[in-house]
N, C-alpha and C positions, 0 to 999 in steps of 0.2 A: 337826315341831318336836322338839328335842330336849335339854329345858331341865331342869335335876332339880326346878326349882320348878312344870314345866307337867304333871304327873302330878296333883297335889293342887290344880289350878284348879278352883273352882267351877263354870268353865264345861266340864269334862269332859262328854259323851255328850249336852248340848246341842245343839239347832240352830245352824248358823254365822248364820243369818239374824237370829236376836237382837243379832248384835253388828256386823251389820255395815247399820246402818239408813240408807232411802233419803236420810236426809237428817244434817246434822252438829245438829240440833233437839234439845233439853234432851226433849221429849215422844217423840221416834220412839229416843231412847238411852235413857229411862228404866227398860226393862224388863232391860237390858244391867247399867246402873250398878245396878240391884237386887242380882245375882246377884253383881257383884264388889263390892258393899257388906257382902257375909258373906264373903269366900273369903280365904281364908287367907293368899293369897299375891299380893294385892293390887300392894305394893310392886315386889318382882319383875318381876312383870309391865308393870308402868308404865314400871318402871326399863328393862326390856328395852326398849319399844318408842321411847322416849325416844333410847337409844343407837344404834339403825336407825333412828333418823326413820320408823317405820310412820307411814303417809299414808293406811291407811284404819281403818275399825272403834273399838271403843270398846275399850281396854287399859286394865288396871288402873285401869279406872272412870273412864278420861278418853276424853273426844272427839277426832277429831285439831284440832281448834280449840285446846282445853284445854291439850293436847302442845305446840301451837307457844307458847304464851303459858307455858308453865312453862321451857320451851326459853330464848324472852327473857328473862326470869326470873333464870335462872340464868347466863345470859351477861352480865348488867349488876350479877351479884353478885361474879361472876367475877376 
């Protein structure tokens, strides 16, 4: 990736396996949305995956459930 906000993610030198949990579960994301509950660049990050429709992992503290419901969201404000 090659994002000037993804150098100062909290989720730097991290395992991938934190953010990418077997299931879209508030309990198996918890340990995820921890670490981008501090990171700085939270926003960004959301905002990116949001704009690629990422379909898996947990992005700037959301689930891809989360995603698609901010997604409708913002379509019916649209």
């Amino acid at each position: 990736m090659n994002h000037p906000w993804h150098t100062k993610a909290a989720c730097q030198g991290l395992a991938p396996e934190i953010f990418y949990p077997p299931t879209d579960d508030e309990a198996d994301a918890a340990e995820a949305k921890a670490v981008c509950g501090v990171c700085t660049v939270r926003e960004p990050c959301l905002e990116f995956a949001l704009t690629v429709r990422e379909k898996d992992g947990i992005w700037g503290g959301a689930t891809e459930r989360e995603r698609r419901r901010l997604i409708r969201q913002r379509r019916r404000t649209a």
